[in-house]
ZADO-6822 format. One line per 5 residues: their letters; for each residue x negated, y negated, z negated of C-alpha. Coordinates in pm, 1 decimal. Layout:
<sites>
A) X Y Z ~ ...
</sites>
This chain:
<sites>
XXXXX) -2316.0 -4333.1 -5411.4 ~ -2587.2 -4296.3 -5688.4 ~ -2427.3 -4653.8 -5853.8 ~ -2112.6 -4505.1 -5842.4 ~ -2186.8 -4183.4 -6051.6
XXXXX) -2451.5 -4381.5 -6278.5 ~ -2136.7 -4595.5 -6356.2 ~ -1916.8 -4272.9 -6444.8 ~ -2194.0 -4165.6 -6707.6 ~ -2221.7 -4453.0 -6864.5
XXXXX) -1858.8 -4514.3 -6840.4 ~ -1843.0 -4131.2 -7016.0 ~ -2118.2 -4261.9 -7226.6 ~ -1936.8 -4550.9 -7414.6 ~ -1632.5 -4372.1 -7450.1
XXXXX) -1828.4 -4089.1 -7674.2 ~ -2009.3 -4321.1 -7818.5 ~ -1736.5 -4539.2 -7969.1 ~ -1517.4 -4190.4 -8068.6 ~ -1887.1 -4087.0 -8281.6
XXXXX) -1889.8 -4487.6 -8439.1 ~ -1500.0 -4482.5 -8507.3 ~ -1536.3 -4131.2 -8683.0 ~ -1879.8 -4203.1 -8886.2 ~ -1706.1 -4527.1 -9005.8
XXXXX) -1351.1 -4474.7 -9081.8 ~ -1269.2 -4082.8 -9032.6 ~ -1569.7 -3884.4 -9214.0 ~ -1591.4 -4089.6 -9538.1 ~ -1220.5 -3970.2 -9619.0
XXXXX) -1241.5 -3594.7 -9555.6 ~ -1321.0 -3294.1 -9746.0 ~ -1404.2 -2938.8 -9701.8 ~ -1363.7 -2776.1 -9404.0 ~ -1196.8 -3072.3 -9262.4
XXXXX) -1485.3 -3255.4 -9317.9 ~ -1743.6 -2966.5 -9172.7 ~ -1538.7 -2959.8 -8843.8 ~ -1533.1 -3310.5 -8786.6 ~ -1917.4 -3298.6 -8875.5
XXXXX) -1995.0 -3068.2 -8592.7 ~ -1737.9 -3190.5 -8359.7 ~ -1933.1 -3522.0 -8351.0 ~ -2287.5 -3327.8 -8349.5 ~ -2171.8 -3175.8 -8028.0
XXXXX) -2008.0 -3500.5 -7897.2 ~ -2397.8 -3656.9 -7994.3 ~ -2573.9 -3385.0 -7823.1 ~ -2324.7 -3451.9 -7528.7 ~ -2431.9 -3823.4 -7542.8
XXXXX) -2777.6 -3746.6 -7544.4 ~ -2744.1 -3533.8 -7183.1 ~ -2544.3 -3844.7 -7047.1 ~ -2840.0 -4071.7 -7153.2 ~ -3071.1 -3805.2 -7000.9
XXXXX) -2852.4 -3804.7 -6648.4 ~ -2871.6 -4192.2 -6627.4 ~ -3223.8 -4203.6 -6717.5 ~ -3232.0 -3945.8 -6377.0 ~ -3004.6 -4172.9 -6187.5
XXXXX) -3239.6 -4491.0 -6242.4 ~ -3472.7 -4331.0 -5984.7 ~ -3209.5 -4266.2 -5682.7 ~ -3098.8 -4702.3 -5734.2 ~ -3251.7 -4940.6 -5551.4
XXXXX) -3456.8 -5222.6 -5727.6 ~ -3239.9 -5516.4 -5838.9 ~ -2954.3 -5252.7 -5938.6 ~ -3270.5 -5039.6 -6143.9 ~ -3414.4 -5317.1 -6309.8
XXXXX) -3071.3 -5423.3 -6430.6 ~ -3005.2 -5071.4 -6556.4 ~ -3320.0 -4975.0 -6667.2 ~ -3280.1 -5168.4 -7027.2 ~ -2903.8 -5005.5 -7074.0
XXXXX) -3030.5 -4691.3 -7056.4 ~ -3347.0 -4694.4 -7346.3 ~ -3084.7 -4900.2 -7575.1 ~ -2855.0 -4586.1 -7494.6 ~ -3110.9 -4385.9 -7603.6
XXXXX) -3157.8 -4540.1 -7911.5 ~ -2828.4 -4541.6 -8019.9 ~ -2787.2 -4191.8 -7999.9 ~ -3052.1 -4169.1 -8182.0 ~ -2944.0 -4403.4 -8440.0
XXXXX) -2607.7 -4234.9 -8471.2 ~ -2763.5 -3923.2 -8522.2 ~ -2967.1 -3993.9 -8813.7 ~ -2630.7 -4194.8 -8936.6 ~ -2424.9 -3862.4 -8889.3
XXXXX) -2711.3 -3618.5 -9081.6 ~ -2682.5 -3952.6 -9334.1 ~ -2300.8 -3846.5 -9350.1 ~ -2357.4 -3506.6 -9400.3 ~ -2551.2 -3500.3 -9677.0
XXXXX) -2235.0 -3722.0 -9871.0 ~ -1925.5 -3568.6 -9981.7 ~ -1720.8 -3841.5 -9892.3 ~ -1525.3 -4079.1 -10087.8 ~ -1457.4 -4095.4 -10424.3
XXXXX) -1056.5 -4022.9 -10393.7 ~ -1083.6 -3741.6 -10204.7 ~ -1386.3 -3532.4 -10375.4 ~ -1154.1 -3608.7 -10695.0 ~ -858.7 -3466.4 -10491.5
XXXXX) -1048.1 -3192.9 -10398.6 ~ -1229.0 -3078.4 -10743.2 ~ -904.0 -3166.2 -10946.9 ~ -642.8 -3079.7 -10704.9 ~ -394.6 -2794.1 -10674.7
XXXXX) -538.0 -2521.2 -10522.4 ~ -447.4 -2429.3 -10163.6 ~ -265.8 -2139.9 -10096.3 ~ -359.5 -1851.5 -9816.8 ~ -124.1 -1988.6 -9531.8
XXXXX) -304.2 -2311.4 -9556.4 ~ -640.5 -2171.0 -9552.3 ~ -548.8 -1948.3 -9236.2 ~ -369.5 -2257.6 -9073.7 ~ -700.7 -2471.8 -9106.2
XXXXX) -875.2 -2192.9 -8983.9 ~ -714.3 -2182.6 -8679.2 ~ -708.1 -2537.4 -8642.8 ~ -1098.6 -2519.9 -8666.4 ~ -1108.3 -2269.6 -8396.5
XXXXX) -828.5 -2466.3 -8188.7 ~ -1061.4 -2786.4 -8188.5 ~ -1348.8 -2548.9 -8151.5 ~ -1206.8 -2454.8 -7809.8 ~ -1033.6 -2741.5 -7728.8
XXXXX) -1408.8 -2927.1 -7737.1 ~ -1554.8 -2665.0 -7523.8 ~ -1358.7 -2664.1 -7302.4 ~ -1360.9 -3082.8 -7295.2 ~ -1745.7 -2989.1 -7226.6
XXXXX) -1731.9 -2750.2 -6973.0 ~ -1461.4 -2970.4 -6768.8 ~ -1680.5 -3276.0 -6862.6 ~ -2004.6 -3064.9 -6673.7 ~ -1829.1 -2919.4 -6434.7
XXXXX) -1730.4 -3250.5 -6311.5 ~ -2077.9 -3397.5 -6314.0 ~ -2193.1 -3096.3 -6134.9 ~ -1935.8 -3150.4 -5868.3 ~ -2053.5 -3541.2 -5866.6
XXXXX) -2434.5 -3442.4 -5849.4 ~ -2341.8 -3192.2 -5565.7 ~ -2155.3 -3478.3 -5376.2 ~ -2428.9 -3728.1 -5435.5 ~ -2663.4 -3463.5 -5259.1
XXXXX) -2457.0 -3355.1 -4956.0 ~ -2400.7 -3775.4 -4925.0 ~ -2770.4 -3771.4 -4944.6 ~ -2870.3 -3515.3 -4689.6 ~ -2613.9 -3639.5 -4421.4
XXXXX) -2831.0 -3993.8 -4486.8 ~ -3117.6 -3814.8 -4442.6 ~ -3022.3 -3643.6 -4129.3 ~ -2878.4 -3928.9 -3976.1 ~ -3252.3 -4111.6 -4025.2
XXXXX) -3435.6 -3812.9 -3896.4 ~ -3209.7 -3860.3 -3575.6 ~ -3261.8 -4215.9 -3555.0 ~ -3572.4 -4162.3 -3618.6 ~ -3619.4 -3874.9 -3306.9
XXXXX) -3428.3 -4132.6 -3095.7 ~ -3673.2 -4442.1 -3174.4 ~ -3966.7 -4196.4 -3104.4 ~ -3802.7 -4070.6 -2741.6 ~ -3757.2 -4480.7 -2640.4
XXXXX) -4079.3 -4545.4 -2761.1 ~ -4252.6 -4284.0 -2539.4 ~ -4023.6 -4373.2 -2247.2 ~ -4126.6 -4739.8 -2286.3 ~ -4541.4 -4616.1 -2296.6
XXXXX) -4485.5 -4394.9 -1982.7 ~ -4309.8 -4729.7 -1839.8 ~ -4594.9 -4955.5 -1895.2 ~ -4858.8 -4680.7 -1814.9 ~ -4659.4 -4698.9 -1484.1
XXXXX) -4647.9 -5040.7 -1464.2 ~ -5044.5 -5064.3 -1546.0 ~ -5089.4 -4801.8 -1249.1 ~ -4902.7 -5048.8 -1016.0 ~ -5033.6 -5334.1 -1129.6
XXXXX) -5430.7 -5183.7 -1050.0 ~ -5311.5 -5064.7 -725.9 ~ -5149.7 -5415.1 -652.9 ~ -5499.4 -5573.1 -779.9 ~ -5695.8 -5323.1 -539.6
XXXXX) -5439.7 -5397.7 -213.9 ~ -5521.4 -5822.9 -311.6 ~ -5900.0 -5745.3 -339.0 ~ -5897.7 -5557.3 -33.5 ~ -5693.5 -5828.9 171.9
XXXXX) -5941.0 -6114.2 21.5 ~ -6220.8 -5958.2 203.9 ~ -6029.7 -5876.3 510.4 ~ -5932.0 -6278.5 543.1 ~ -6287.3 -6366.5 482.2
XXXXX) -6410.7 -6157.0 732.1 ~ -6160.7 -6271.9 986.4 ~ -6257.5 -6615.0 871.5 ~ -6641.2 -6564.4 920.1 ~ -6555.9 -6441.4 1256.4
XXXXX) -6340.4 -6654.7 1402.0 ~ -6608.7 -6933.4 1270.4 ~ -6872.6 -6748.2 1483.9 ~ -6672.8 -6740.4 1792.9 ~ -6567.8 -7132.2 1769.8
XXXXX) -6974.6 -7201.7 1725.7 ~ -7032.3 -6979.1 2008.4 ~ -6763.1 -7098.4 2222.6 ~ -6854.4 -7484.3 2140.0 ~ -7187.7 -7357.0 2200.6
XXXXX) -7139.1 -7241.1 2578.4 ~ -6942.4 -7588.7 2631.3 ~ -7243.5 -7769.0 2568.5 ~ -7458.5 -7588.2 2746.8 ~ -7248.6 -7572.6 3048.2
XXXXX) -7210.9 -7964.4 3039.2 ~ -7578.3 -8000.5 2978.8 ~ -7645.0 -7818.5 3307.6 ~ -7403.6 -8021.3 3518.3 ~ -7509.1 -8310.3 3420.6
XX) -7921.3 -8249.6 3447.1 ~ -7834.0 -8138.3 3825.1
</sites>
């Protein structure tokens, strides 16, 4: 459960991360103007986006079990890092103007007219909206996968609390058990003391009456035969 939606972050993750790297290397250098400014905060946002993914793994680590943590642990402070490290690249950007061809183009060049101003306005707004709303699906779907990962989680939890209640009622059935068996096993002990004495008694009187009995035979001989 928690693996699974650690893996769709990072999964996310590298796939934001490699659209920031492919546009800092190859895409920003060559624009100008507002162009250039759009793509500049489109790739903030996409770094501040990164940054909350890092943040949601980092969250994650605690809900995985060792082996799996200890593995992912190390990914996530190098994630960390590298948003970092992209984000002093992109303020690194921003302060350039790009390359040489195209600030040349754009000082020297033929000045655009007013329906290609408006047009890259609304494209600005277009991508403005088409990345918020990229967001918003983007966190609405990770809300959804937290709220699964907690419903998963208390349906876990209730099944332990029942095993648990179920362990407890056998363990007090087996106590009353042996306290039932300890109560037979005195009165058992108490019935075997009680017979001991009653077979030594029976013994110490039948001794008494053979004694008495061989007793009477001698005497009765010894009077016959003194006659």
């Amino acid at each position: 459960m928690s693996s699974e939606l650690f893996d769709n972050y990072e999964n996310e993750y590298a796939g934001l991360v490699a659209t920031v790297k492919q546009r800092l290397e190859t895409t920003l250098p060559e624009l100008v103007g507002d162009e250039r400014r759009t793509a500049l905060r489109t790739t903030e946002r996409e770094l501040e986006e990164a940054t909350e993914l890092a943040g949601q793994m980092e969250m994650e680590l605690l809900t995985l079990q060792g082996p799996t943590r200890s593995r992912a642990a190390p990914r996530v402070r190098q994630y960390k890092s590298d948003v970092e490290r992209l984000k002093r690249e992109l303020k690194q950007v921003s302060q350039g103007l790009g390359s040489y061809e195209n600030n040349r183009r754009a000082l020297l060049g033929a000045p655009r007219d007013l329906g290609m101003e408006e047009s890259s306005a609304d494209s600005d707004q277009r991508t403005r909206l088409l990345t918020g709303n990229e967001r918003l699906l983007r966190g609405s779907q990770r809300l959804q996968d937290s709220h699964r990962v907690a419903m998963e989680t208390e349906a876990v939890g209730a099944s332990i609390l029942n095993d648990l209640r179920s362990q407890r009622e056998q363990i007090v059935h087996t106590r009353d058990t042996l306290m039932q068996a300890d109560s037979h096993v005195d009165r058992s002990q108490r019935t075997l003391r009680t017979m001991a004495r009653r077979l030594m008694t029976n013994k110490m009187i039948t001794t008494a009456i053979i004694i008495i009995a061989v007793a009477f035979v001698i005497l009765i001989l010894y009077i016959k035969l003194t006659r």
